[in-house]
C-alpha positions as a printed NumPy array, in Angstrom:
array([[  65.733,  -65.777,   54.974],
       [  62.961,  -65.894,   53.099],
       [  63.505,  -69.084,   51.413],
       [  63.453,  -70.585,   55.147],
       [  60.384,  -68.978,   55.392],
       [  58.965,  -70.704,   52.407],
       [  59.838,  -74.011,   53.53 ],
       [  58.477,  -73.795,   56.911],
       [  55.197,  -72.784,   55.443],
       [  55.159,  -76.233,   53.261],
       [  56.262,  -77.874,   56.451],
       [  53.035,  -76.25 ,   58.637],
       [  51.029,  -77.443,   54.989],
       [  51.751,  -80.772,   54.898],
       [  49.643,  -82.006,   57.67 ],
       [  46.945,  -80.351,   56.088],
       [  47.799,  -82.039,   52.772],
       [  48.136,  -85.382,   53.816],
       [  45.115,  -85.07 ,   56.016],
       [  43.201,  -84.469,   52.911],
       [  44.314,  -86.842,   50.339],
       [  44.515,  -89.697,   53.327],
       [  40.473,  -88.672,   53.872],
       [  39.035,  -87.359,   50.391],
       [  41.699,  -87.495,   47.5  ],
       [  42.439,  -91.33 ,   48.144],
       [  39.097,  -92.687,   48.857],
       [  37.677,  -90.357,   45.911],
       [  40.3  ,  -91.838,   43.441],
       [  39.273,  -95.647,   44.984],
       [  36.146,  -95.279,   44.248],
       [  36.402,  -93.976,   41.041],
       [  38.055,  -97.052,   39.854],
       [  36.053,  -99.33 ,   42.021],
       [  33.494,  -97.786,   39.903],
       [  34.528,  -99.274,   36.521],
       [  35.64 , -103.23 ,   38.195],
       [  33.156, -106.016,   36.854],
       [  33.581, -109.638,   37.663],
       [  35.363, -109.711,   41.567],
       [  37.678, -106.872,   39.985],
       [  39.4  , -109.032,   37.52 ],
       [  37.99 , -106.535,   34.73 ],
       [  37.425, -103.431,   34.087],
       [  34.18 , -101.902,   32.058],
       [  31.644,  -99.541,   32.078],
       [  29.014, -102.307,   32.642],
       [  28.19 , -100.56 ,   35.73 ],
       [  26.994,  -97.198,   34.725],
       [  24.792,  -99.013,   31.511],
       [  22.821, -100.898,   34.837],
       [  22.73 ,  -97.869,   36.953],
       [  20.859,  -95.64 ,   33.763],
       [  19.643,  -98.797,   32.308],
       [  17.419,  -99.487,   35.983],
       [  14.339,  -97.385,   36.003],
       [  14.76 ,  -97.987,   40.101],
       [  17.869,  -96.327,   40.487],
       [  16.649,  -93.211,   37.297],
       [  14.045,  -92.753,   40.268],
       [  16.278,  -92.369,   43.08 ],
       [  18.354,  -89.796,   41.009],
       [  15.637,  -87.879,   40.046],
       [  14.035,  -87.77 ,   43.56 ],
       [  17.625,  -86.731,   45.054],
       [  17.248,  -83.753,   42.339],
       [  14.358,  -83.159,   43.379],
       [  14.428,  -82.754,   46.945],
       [  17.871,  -80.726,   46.597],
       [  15.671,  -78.556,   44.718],
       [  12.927,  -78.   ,   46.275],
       [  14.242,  -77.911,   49.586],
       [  17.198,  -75.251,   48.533],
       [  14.671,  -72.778,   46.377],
       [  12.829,  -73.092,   49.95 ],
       [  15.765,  -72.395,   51.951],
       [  16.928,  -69.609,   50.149],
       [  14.085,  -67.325,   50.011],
       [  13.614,  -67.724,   53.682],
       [  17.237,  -67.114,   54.221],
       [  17.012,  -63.803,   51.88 ],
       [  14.577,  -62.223,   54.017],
       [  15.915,  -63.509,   57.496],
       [  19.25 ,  -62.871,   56.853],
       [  18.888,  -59.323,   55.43 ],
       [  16.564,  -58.838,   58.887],
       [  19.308,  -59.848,   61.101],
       [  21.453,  -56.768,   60.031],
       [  18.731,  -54.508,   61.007],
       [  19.578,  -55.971,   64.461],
       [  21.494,  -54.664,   67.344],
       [  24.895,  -55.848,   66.744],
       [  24.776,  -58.157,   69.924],
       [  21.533,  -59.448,   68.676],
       [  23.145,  -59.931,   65.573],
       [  25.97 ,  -61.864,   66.867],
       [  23.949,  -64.327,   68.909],
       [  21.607,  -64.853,   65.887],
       [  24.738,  -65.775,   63.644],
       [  25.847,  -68.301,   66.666],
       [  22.812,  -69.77 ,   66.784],
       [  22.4  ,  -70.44 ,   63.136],
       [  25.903,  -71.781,   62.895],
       [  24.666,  -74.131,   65.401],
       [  22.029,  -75.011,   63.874],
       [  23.471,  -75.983,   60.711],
       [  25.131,  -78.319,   62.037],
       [  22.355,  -80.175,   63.495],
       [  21.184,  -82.636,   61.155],
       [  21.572,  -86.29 ,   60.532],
       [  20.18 ,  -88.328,   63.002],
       [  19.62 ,  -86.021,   65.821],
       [  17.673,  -84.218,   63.388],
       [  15.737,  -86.804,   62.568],
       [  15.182,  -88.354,   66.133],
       [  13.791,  -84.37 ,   67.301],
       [  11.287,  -84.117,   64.112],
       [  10.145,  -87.937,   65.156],
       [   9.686,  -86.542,   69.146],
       [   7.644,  -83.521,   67.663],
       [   5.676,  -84.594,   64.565],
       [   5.845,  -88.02 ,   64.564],
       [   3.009,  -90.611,   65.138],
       [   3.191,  -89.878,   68.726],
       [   5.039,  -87.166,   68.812],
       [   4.893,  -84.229,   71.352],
       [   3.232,  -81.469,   69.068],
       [   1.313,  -84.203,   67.004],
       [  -0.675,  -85.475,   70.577],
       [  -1.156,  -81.877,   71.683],
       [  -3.246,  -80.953,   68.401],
       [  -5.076,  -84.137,   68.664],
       [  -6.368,  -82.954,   72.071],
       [  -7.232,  -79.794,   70.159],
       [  -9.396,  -81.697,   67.454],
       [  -6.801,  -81.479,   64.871],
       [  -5.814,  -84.545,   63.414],
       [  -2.139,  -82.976,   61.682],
       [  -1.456,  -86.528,   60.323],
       [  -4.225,  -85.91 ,   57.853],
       [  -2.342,  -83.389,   56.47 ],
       [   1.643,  -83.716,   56.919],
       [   3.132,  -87.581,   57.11 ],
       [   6.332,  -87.032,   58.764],
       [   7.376,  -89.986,   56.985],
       [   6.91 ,  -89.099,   53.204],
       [   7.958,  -86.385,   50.927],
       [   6.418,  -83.777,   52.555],
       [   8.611,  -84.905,   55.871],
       [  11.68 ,  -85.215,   54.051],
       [  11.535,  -81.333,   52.592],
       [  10.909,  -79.74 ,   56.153],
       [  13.685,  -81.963,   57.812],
       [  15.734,  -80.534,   54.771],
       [  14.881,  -77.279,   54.831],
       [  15.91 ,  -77.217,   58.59 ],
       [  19.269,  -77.326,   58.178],
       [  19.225,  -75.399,   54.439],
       [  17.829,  -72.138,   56.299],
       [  20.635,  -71.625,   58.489],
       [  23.432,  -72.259,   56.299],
       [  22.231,  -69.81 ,   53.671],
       [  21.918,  -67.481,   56.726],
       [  25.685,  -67.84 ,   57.348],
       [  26.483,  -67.611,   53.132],
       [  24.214,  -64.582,   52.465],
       [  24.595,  -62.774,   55.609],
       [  28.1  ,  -61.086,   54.947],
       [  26.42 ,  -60.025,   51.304],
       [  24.5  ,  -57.303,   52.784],
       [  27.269,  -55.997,   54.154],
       [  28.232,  -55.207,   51.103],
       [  25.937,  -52.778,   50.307],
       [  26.583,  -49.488,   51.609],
       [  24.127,  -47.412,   53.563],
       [  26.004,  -44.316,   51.051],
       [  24.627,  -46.013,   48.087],
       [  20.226,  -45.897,   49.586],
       [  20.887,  -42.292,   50.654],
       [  21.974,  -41.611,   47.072],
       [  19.894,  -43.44 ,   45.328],
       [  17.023,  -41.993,   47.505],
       [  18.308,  -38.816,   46.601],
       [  17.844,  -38.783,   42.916],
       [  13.957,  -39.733,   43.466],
       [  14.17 ,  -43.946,   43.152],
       [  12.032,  -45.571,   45.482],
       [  13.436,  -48.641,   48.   ],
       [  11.724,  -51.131,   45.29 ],
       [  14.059,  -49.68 ,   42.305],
       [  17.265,  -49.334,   44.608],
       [  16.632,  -52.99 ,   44.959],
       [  15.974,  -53.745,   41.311],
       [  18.945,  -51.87 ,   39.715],
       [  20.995,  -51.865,   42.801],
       [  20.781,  -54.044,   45.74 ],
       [  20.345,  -57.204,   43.99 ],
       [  22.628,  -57.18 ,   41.263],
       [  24.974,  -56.748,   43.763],
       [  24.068,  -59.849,   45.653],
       [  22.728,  -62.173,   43.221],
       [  26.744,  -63.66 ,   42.582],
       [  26.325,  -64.535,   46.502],
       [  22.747,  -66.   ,   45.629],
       [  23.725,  -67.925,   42.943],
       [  26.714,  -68.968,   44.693],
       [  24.846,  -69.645,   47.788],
       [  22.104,  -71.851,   45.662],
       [  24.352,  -73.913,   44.4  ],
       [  25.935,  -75.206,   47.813],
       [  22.378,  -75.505,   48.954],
       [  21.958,  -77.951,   46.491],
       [  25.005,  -80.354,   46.861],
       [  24.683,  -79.864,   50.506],
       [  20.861,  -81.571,   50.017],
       [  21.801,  -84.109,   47.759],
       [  24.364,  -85.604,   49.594],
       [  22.525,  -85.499,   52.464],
       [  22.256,  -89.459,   53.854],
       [  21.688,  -89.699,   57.35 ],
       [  18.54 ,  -87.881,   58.339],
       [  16.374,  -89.081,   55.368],
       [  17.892,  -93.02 ,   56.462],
       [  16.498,  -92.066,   59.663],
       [  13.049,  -91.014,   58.953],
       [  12.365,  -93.27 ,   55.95 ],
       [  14.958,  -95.92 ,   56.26 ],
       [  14.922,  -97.331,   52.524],
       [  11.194,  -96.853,   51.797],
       [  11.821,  -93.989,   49.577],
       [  13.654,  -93.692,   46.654],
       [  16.8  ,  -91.593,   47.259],
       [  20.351,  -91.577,   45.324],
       [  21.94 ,  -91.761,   48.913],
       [  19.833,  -94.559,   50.334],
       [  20.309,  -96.612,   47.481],
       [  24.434,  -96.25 ,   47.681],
       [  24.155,  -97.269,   51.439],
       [  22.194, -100.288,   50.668],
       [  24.599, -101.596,   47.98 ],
       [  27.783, -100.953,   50.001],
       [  26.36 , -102.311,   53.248],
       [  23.27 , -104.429,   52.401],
       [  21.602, -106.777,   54.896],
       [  21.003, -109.051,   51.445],
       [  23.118, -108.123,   49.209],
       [  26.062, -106.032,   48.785],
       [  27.328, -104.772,   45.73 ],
       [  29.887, -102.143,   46.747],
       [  31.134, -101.583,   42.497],
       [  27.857, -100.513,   41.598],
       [  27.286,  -98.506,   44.666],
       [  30.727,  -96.612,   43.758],
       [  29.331,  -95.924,   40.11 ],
       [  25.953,  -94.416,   41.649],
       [  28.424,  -92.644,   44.159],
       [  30.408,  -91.04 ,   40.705],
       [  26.805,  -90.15 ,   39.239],
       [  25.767,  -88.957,   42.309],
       [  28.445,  -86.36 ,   42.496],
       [  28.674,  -85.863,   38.812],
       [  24.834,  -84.146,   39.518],
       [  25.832,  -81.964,   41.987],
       [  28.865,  -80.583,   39.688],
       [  26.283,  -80.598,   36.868],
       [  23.722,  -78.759,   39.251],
       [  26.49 ,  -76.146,   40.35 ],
       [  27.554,  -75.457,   36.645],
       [  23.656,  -74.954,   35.453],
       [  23.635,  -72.732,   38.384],
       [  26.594,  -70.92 ,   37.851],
       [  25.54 ,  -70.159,   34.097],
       [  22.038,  -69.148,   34.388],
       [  23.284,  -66.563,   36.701],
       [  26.007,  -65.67 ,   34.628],
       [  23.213,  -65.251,   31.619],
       [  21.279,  -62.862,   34.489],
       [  24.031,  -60.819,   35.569],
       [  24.595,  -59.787,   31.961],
       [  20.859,  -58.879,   31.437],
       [  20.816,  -56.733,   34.416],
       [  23.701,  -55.002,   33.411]])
């Protein structure tokens, strides 16, 4: 009997398992290879990666992908921290149609992200007209179309998936534990020091780090608002694989390897630093 049951449960798997390898494993393994062909794919080399480093162009588009991933995740984070840990003060209904609404809202990004910042703060956008009839001339100040652009439109849909991450992490923390600690004479600011957040910083850390491959893949909405005026990892892959002038789909693959090799690299900094913090706190 329960060897049946065994093999039904690889049979309900396997749709599942083929769905993933047809989708990621296979095209993941094709690329990887496409990666290393030189000449039309009669040879293989590493020629490739030695023009992808070698090309101060394409160090700048990896560094600015960095960049914004970081920025845009340290930003996200802290305003999920504080948002997130005020949503459990919340009614529970409240609560519930906050946590709706943010899993809605991560998943609005791309180009309908892009196409709602350009109808509020773009040139003649809705928000950017109504402060000129004030006096205020908010171009002067934010370019919707320049770094500055590019963090908020990331930030937008960073906020509400830490939300969703770090929300379940308060839970953790037991009203038993602030009535005791209160009891032995600490104040809310050393509960939080010795308590609260070593108990959460695993889901922080954990948190960051999906913050940041979630920015640095991110294609669509910064194709959208700067189309290939700025120097981004991403952009740069879409122009080689589908280029109006020239397509060069094995070097895009090895900037596509790179690309992914910095957000494992970014998760496993992550990871240790925090590891390194957890110990010092204990």
């Amino acid at each position: 009997m329960k060897q049946k049951i065994a093999w039904f449960a690889v049979a309900a798997l396997l749709p599942f398992v083929v769905l993933v390898s047809a989708f990621e494993l296979v095209p993941l393994i094709r690329m990887v290879i496409d990666s290393f062909q030189y000449d039309g794919g009669q040879a293989y080399s590493l020629n490739h990666y030695v023009s992808a480093f070698a090309n101060a162009y394409y160090r700048k588009g990896m560094i600015n992908s960095l960049l914004i991933s970081l920025y845009s995740s340290l930003i996200g984070i802290v305003i999920a921290l504080f948002s997130s840990y005020s949503i459990t003060k919340m009614p529970k209904k409240i609560q519930t149609a906050m946590i709706t609404f943010s899993n809605m809202t991560s998943n609005f990004s791309g180009i309908p992200l892009a196409f709602g910042y350009i109808i509020l703060l773009g040139t003649s956008g809705i928000i950017t007209l109504l402060a000129q009839e004030a006096g205020w001339n908010i171009q002067s100040s934010f370019d919707l179309y320049s770094w500055s652009g590019l963090i908020a439109s990331y930030v937008y849909f960073q906020v509400p998936l830490a939300i969703l991450l770090l929300y379940p992490t308060y839970a953790g923390i037991q009203r038993s534990w602030r009535e005791s600690a209160a009891l032995l004479g600490a104040s809310p600011l050393q509960f939080w020091r010795y308590i609260g957040i070593p108990v959460i910083l695993p889901s922080i850390a954990g948190t960051f780090s999906i913050l940041i491959a979630n920015a640095m893949g991110a294609y669509a909405t910064a194709y959208a608002l700067v189309g290939g005026s700025y120097n981004l990892l991403p952009i740069r892959i879409g122009a080689l694989m589908s280029g109006d002038v020239v397509s060069q789909p094995h070097l895009g693959s090895a900037l596509a390897v790179i690309l992914g090799l910095m957000m494992i690299g970014a998760m496993w900094i992550n990871e240790r630093m925090m590891r390194r913090v957890r110990r010092d706190l204990r």
